[in-house]
Every structure is written in C-alpha cells, then in structure tokens.
N, C-alpha and C positions, 0 to 999 in steps of 0.2 A: 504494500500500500504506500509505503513510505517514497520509495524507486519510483512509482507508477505519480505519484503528485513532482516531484523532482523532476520527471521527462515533460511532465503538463507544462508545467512553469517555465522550462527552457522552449518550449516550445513558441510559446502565448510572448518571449520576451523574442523573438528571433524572426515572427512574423513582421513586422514593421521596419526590422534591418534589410531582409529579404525582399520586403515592397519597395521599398529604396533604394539599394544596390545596383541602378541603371546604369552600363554602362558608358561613358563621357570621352573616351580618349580619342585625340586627335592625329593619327597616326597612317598615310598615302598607302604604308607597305598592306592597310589590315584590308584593304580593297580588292585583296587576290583570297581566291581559296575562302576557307573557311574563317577568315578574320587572323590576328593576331589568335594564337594558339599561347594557354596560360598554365606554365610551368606548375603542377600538381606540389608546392615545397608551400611546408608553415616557414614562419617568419625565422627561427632557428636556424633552419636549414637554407633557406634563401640569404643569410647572411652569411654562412659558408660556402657561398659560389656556386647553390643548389646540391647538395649532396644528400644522395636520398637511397641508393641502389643498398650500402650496407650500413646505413643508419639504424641505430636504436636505441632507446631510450625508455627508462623505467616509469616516468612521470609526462614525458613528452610525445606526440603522436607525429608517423609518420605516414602519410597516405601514397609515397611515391612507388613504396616496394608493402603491401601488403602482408606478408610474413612480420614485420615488425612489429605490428598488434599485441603479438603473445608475448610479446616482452615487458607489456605496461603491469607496473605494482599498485597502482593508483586508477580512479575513474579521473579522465581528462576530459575538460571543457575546452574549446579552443576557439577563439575568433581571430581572425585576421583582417585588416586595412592599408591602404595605402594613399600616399598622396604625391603626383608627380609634376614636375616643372621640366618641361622638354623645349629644345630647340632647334627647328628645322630651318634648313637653309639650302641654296642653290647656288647658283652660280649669279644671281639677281639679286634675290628676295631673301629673308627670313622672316620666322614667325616664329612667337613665343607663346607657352599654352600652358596651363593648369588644369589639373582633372584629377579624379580622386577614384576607387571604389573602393566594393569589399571583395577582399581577399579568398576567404574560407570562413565557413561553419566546421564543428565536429566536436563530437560525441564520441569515447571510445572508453574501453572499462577492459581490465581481468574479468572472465567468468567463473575464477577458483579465486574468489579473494585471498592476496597472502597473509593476511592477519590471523583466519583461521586455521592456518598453517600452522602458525608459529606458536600461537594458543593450543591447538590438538597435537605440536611435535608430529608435526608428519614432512616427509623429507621427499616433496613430489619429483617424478623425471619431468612430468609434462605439465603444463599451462595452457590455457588459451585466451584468445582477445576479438572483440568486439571493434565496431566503427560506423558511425553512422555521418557523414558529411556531405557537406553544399559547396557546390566547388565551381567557378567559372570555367569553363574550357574554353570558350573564343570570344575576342571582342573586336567589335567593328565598329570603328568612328573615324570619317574621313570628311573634308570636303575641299577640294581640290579645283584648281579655275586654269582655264588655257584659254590664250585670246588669238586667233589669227586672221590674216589675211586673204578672203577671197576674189576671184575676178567676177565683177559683176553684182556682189553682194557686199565686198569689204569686211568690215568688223565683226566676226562671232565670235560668242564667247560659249565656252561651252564647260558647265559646271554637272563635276560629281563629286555625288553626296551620299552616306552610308552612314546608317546607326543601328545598334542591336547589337545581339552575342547570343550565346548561350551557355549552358547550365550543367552539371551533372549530379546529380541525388544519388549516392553511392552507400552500400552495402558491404564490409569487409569482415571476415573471418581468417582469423589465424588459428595454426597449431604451432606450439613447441617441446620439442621431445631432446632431453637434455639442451646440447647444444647445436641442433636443427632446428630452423624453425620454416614453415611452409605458410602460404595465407595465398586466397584470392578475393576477389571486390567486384560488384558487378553495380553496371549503374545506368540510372535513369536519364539519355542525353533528352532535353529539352528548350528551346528558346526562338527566338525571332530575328530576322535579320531584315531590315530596307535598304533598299541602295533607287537613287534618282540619277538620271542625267537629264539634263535641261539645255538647249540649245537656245541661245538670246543672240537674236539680229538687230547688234546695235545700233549700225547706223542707216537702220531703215523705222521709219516715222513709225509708229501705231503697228508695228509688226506684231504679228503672230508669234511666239516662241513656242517652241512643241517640248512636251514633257513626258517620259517615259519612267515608269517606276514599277517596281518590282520588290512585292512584299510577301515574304515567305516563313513558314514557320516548320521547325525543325521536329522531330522527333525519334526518338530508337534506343538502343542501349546498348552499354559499352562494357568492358572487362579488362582485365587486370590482375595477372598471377603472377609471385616470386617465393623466391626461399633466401635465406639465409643461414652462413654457418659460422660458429664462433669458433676460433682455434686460441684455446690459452695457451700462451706459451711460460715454460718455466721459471719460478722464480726463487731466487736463494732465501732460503727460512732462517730468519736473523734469529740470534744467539739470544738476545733480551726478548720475553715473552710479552713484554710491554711494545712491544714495537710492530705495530702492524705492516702485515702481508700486502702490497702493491698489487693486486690482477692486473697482471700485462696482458691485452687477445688482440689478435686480428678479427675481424670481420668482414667476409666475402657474401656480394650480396648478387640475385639476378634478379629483373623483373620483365615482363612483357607480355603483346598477346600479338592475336594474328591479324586484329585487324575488326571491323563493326560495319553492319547497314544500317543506312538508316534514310527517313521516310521525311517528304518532302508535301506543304501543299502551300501553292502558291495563288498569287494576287496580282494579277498586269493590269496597269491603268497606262493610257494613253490620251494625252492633251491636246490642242492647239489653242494655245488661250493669251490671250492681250493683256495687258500688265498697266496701269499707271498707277504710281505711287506707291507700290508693293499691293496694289488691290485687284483682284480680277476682272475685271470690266466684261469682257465678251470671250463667249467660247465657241469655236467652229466645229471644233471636230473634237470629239469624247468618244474613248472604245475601253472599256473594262472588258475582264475577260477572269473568271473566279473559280478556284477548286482545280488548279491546275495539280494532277497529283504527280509526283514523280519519286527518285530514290537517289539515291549518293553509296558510298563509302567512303572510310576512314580509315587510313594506313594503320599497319601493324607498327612496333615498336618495341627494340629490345636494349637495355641500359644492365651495366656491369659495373662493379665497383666496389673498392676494398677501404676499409676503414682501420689505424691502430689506435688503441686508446695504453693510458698508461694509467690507469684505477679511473678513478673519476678526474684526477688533475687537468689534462690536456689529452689532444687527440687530435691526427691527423685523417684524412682521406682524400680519395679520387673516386671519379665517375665518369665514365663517358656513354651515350647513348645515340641510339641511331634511329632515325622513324622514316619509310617510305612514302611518302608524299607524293611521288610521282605514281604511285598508285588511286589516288584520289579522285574521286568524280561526285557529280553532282548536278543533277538533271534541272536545277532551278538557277545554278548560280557554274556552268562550265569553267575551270582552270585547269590550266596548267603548270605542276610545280614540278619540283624537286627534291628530289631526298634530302634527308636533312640530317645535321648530327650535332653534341655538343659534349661537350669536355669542360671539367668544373672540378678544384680542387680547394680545399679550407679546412679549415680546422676550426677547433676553441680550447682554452685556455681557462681555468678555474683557481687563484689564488689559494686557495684555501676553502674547500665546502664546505667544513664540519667546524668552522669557526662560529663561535658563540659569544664572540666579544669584538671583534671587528667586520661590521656587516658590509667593506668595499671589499673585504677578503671575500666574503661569497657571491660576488658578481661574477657573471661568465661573460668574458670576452670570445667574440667571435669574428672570424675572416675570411675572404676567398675569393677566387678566380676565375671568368666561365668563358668559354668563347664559343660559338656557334654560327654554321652556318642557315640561312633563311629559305625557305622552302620558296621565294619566287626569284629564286638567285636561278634563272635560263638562262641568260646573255654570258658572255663572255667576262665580264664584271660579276663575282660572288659577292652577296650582300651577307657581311659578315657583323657578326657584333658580338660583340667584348666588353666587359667592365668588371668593378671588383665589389668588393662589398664589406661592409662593418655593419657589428653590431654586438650590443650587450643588454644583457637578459638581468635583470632587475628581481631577486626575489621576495617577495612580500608574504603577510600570513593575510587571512581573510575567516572569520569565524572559526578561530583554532585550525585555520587547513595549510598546508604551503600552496602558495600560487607563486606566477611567477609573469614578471611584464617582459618584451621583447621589442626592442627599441635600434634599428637600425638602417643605412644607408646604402642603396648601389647609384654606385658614377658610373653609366655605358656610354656605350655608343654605337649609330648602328648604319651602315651603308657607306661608311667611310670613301670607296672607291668610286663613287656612283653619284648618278647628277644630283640626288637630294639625300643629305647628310642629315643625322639626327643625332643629338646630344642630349641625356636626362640625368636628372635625380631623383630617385625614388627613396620616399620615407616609408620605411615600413613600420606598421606596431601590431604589435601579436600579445594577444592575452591568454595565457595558460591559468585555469582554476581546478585545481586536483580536490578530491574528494575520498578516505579511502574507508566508507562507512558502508558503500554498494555492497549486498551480497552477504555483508558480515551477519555469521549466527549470535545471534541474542543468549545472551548464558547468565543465569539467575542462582545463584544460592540459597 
C-alpha cells in the first residue's frame, strides 16, 4: 500500500513536467532523418563524455546498457534538464539561441531489497532490478531562410521550418548472478514531428506564396539488451586489521539490438495564400490530404566498453558505439544518412566518501571526452562533433535519505569543416533521490 501511494504521487508530480517538456532547439542538422537523435546518458554519465556500455552504480541509474539495473542497492528517482546557448555561423551570418528541455524521467528499484539481507544474514549470488523511464529520442527544431535570384521573377525567399520530436516510455529488467549481470528494456516510441516550406515572391506586389506542410505522428517500439561482467582483480591484504580492503575491478560492458519499425500517419496541407502584414488576406488554392499511413525503421546499434574503478575513490572508462543509419527509412519524412559512430572517455574522482566531517571531501568530480560522427555526414565533408565535459555531483540528505544533485557543463562543437559551424554550452542538472524503504519486510517484537 505504502509502494503503490509512492508511485501515485510521482506520478501526479511528473504529469505537468511531461506536459511541458516541448521540445525548443534550434538546430539546421535536426532537419535530416529523424531529428537530432538524444544520447540515452543521466546527467552523471553525460558528464563523463557519455559513458554508459560498462557503467554501474549502487545508488545511480543507468538506462544506456540495461544489465546495470541489478546492481542498484537503493530505489532511485531521477530527473534530468538542461539549458543551452548555441552559436551558429556561416561564412555571412551568425545566430545566437537559447533553449532548454527535459532530459529524463526514471524510476528504478532492487527487487531483493539488500536491507533484508543483511537483517536475515543471507549471503545472495543473484539480484535483480527494475526501471521504468521517459526519455527523449529525437528533437527537431529548425528554421532556416535562403534568398535567391531568378530570371523573370527575381527575389524568392524560400523558408524551412521544423518542430517536434519524440518520446520513448521504457520498461527494463535486469539479472545479476555473482559477477554477470544481463538486462533488457523494451519501449514505447511515440511523438510528432512538423516541418513547413514556404516559398515568398518578394519582389512581386500582392503575390501568392505557396505553403506546403507536413505533419506526422510517430508511433512503434523499440529495445534494448546488454550484459555486463565485473572482473576483480587482486588485492594485497594489509597487515593492520584496521585498514581496509580497496576492491580494484574492471568492468566490461555490451549493449545493442537489431534495429525497430515503426508506424507513421501523416497530414499534407497545401496553400497558395496572400500575406499583408503577417495576416492572410486571400486564399487561391487549398488541398489537405489526411491519414496518410505509412512505416519507417530504425537502425540497429551496438556500443562496447570497459570501465576501472579503484573502490569507490576514482575511476576511469571508454566506450565506443556504432549505429546504422544508412539503414533508415521513413515513408512520411525520406532520408538519406549515414552510419554513425562515437567514442567517449571520462572518468570521476571522489575525495573522500565516507567523510563525516568534511562535506567538499564527498563531492564527486566528474570529466570526459566524446567525438562522433553525424548520421547526415554524405558529402565528402564528415560533420563531426566533439566536446568535453565537467561536472560535480553535490550530495544532500532529504527526509533521513541520501540524494544527491548533479551539476555540470559540455563545450562542443559541431560541423567544424562545413558551411554552417555550431558552437554550444550545455548546463546540465540531474537530481538523484534514493529511497531504500521499497520492499523492506516489517519485523515487530
């Protein structure tokens, strides 16, 4: 009863974040394909340079590799945000932009709480873990103006414009048996996408401009399976009984699947309509056309990567991941991409955990590196992008529970060698709220 009012309550509090979280960004590349595609990393982990394949963490959720579930000791809350300042530029022009959303939802819990472990002295091999999360997958926000010269007409101007994204509502189950741990996630894609082109004949009096739009809404599901293994490696058993044991492990992690369809039903409007003063005056010609059904798919996707940690102090890793894009189709919105891959390295850094008198000693500093190529890199120019990233996790108490804030920084950049360059700063803040009361048996005297 207790669980079931607890899921109510997060629920009733995440509706109106949910209703809000429209995506804003103003971004030329998100106009290919399925939009801007949104790296599955909590704020933790996007602060290491995206490092997600042999990530885990006892209080912290990781949704990139699904086996890491069963590693959580604790029920995790997670929200995520962001807020960016980009700037685009050409060989002419730049433009300066602000946008914000949200990041992630989730939900995720042990289903063997370890409290009654350690109460009943029972010495388990295996665990497992739960997850339930709201996760962006693509965002599209553009709008983009070219002006040229014809014989006979002179001035058009021909503007495209793109808003929406979509969504994934995801389901994950882990096992862990000793040091294997296995998990998959399967999820709900859902969302909307518009895109407009407008054709404006400037320098013709009382012109007609013709408007063509194409509004479509997404649907279908998607998946997501990986393992994990932890290799400890040995450590010298000091002489004083007072001096505790360091766990030194590696962690080797996979994830991937083969790939998703999914269902398309669309909305064609066509215009020719007069304009003064941003108002519509007259309309010639008007053709809707509705319930256009169609289908797409989604590349598969397989990421690899090894993590070492040295106890809880510090810890490094890599990851690199590959996803087929040139696979990709899409009966409402046709592209053509490119495979795509990225490489991401970081770490974090922990002064002191278990300090009880100096609370900057239990800050975790976090760092990392990512570089990737962009699924509409066709030309001979690859649209590459790079950046680094900081961040430090802040831990607080909250009604006798540890939580913990996540506060950090990526500088990229993206298209470097190509006609329109882009430069950002993304603030990220991630809230962790652990709970470890889920599941615990009641025991009376």
């Amino acid at each position: 009863m207790i669980i079931r009012k607890k899921i109510k309550s997060i629920l009733w509090l995440l509706l109106p974040v949910v209703a809000m979280a429209q995506p804003s960004d103003n971004s030329p590349y998100s106009r290919f394909g399925f939009g801007d595609i949104n790296q599955p990393y909590f704020s933790h982990l996007i602060h290491m340079g995206g490092l997600g394949a042999s990530y885990q963490d006892d209080f912290q959720t990781n949704v990139a590799n699904p086996a890491s579930f069963a590693s959580l000791q604790s029920t995790s809350f997670e929200v995520g945000l962001y807020g960016e300042l980009s700037n685009l530029q050409d060989s002419e022009t730049q433009a300066t932009s602000w946008n914000g959303n949200l990041t992630y939802l989730s939900l995720a819990f042990p289903l063997i709480n370890p409290i009654n472990d350690l109460l009943d002295r029972v010495d388990r091999d295996f665990s497992y873990g739960m997850n339930f999360s709201l996760i962006p997958y693509s965002r599209v926000g553009y709008e983009i103006l070219s002006s040229e010269q014809l014989e006979g007409v002179k001035g058009i101007t021909r503007r495209y414009i793109g808003q929406g994204g979509t969504y994934t509502l995801n389901w994950g189950n882990s096992l862990k048996y000793k040091d294997l741990s296995v998990g998959i996630s399967a999820g709900y894609l859902f969302g909307n996408i518009k895109t407009q082109r407008v054709i404006e004949f400037d320098s013709i009096l009382y012109a007609f401009n013709n408007l063509f739009e194409n509004n479509y809404h997404v649907s279908g599901f998607v998946w997501n399976a990986g393992a994990q293994y932890k290799f400890v490696l040995p450590s010298k058993v000091p002489e004083e009984e007072s001096i505790q044991v360091i766990e030194k492990s590696i962690t080797v992690g996979v994830y991937g699947n083969s790939g998703s369809n999914f269902r398309t039903n669309t909305d064609e409007l066509f215009l020719a309509i007069r304009q003064d003063f941003a108002q519509i005056v007259d309309t010639i010609s008007s053709r809707t056309v509705r319930d256009i059904d169609g289908n797409g798919r989604l590349p598969g996707k397989f990421g690899i990567g090894a993590m070492y940690k040295h106890g809880k102090r510090w810890g490094l890793g890599v990851d690199y991941e590959i996803q087929n894009w040139s696979e990709y189709s899409n009966d409402a919105n046709p592209s053509n991409l490119a495979d795509t891959y990225k490489f991401s390295a970081g770490g974090f850094f922990k002064p002191d955990p278990n300090s009880y008198t100096n609370y900057f000693k239990r800050l975790h500093f976090q760092a990392g590196y990512f570089i990737s190529r962009d699924a509409s890199s066709l030309t001979s120019d690859e649209i590459i992008s790079q950046g680094v990233t900081f961040g430090i996790t802040f831990p607080f108490i909250t009604q006798r529970k540890a939580s913990q804030a996540n506060i950090g920084v990526t500088l990229g950049q993206r298209g470097l060698t190509t006609p329109v360059e882009e430069r950002y700063m993304r603030l990220n803040f991630g809230f962790t709220f652990n709970d470890s009361d889920w599941f615990i048996k009641r025991k009376y005297n």
